[in-house]
C-alpha positions as CSV (number, residue, x, y, z in Angstrom):
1,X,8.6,10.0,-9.8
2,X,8.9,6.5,-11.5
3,X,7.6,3.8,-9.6
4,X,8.8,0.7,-10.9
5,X,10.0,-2.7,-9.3
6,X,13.3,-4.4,-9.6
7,X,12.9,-6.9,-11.7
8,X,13.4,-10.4,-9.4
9,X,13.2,-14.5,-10.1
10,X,11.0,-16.3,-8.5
11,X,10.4,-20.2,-8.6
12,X,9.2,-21.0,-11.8
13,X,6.0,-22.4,-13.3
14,X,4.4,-25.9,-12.3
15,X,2.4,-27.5,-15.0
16,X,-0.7,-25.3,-16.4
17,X,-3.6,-26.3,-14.5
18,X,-7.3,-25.9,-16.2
19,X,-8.1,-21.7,-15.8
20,X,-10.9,-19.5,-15.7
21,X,-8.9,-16.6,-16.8
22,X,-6.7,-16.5,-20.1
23,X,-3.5,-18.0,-19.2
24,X,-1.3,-19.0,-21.7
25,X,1.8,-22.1,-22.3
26,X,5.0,-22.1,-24.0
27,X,5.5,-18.8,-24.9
28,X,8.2,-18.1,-27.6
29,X,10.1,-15.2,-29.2
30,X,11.8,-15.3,-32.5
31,X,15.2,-14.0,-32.9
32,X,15.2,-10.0,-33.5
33,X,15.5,-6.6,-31.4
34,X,13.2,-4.6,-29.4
35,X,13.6,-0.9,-30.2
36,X,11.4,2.1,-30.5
37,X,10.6,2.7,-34.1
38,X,11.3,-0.8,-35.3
39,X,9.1,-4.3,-35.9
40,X,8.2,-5.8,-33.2
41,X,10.1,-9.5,-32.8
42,X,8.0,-12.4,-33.5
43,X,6.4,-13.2,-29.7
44,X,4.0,-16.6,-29.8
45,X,2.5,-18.4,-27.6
46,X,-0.1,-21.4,-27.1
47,X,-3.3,-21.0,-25.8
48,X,-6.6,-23.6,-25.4
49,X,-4.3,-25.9,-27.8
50,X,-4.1,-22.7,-30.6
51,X,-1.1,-21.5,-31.3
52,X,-1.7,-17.1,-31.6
53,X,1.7,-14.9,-32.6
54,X,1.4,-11.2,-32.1
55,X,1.7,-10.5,-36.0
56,X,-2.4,-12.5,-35.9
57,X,-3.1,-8.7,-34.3
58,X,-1.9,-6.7,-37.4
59,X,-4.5,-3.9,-37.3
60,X,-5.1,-3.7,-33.7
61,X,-2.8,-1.6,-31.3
62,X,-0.9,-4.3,-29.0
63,X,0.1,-3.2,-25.5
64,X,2.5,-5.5,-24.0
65,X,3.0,-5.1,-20.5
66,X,5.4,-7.4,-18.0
67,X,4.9,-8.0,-15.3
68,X,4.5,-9.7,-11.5
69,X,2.1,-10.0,-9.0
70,X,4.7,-9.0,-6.0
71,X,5.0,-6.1,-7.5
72,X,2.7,-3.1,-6.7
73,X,3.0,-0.7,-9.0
74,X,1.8,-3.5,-11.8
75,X,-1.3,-4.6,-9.5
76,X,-2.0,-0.3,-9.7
77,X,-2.0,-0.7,-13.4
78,X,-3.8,-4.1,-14.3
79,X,-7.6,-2.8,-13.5
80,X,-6.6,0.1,-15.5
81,X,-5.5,-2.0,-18.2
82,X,-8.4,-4.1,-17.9
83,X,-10.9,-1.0,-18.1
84,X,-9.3,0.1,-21.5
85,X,-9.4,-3.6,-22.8
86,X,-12.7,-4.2,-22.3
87,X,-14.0,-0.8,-23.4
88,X,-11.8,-0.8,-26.9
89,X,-12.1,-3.6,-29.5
90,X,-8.8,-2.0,-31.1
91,X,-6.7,-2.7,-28.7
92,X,-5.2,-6.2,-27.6
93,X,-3.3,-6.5,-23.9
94,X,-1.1,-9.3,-23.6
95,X,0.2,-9.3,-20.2
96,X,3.8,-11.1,-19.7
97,X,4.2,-12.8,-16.5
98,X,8.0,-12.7,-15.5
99,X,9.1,-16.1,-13.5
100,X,5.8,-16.8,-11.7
101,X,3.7,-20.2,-11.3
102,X,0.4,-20.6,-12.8
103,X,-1.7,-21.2,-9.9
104,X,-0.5,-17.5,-8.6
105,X,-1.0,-15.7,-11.5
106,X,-4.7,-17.6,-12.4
107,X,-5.5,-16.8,-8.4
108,X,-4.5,-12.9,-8.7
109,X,-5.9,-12.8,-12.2
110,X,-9.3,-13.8,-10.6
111,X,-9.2,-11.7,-7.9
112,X,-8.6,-8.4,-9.8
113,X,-11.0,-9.8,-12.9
114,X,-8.2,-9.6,-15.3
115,X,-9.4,-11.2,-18.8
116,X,-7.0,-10.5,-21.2
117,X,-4.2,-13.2,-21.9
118,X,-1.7,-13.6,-19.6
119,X,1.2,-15.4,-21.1
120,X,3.8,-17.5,-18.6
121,X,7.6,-16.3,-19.1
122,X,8.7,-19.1,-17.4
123,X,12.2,-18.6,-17.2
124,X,12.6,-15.1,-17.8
125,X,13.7,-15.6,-21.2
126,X,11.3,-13.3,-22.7
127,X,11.5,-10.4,-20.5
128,X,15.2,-10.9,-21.1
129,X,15.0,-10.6,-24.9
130,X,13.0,-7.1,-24.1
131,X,15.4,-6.1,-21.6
132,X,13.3,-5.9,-18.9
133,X,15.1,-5.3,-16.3
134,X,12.3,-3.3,-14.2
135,X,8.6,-4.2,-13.9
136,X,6.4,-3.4,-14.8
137,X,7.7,-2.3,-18.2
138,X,4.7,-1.9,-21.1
139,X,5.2,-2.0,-25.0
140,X,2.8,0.2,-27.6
141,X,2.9,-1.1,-30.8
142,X,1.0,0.0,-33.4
143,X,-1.2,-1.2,-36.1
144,X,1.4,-2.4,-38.8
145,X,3.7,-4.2,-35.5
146,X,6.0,-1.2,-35.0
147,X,7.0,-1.0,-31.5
148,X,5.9,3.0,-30.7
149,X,6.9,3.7,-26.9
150,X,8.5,1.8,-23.9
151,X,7.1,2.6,-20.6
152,X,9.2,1.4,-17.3
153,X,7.2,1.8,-14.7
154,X,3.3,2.3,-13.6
155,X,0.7,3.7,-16.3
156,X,-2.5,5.8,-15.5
157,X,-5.6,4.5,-17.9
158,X,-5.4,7.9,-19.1
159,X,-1.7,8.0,-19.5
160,X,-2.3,4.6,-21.7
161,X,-5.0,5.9,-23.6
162,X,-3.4,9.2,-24.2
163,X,-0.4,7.1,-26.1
164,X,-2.5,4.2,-27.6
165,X,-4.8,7.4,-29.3
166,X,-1.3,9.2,-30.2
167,X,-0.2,6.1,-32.6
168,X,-3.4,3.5,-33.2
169,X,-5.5,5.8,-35.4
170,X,-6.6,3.3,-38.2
């Protein structure tokens, strides 16, 4: 069974207060497609006053997950997630937040001791250039920025290290 949420707007982000965890401003995506098999667009975004673009990961498997924190099959996921990022140095989680403010996502970020980056899709524009039109929905891409599988819905740690072991051998 897929258990996914509908993907929905929400108000969208106030300024960016100061954060404890790793959120992240004016995210950006160059102009290109998101399909299995091919390069990954160019996603960027500015954190602590650096501007970091996924290509800076070239070597490192990137899982790309969207999502929101109303929706409970992406709260299921996130400790998972968090588990597998702190226990593998090869692997970089970017977690897109779809439409939500800051002060939510930095409070639900504490809460379920999320560290990993946690860029702001303010508008939606983002998850709309991935068509993501269900949340949460996770990218694997590879070493050399090939995007590898698309998962709609909820991932099991063992599910996502199963797939990041299929494709991010060095």
């Amino acid at each position: 069974m897929l258990a996914a949420c509908a993907s929905q707007t929400s108000s969208t982000a106030q300024s960016l207060p100061a954060a404890t965890v790793s959120l992240a401003q004016n995210l950006s995506l160059a102009e290109g497609t998101v399909q299995i098999g091919e390069q990954i667009p160019e996603l960027s975004y500015e954190q602590a006053g650096k501007k970091v673009a996924l290509s800076d990961f070239r070597g490192k498997v990137v899982v790309l997950n969207f999502w929101q924190t109303t929706c409970v099959p992406c709260r299921t996921e996130m400790p998972d997630f968090e588990a597998i990022a702190r226990e593998r140095q090869d692997v970089v989680f970017i977690g897109v937040n779809k439409d939500e403010n800051a002060e939510v996502v930095q409070r639900f970020a504490s809460e379920v001791g999320v560290s990993y980056v946690l860029p702001l899709d303010r508008d939606g524009s983002i998850s709309k250039a991935f068509n993501v039109n269900y949340l949460p929905t996770t990218y694997f891409i590879d070493r050399d920025g090939l995007v590898q599988k698309i998962h709609v819905g909820a991932i099991s740690r063992s599910q996502a290290n199963k797939l990041i072991s299929d494709f991010g051998q060095p």
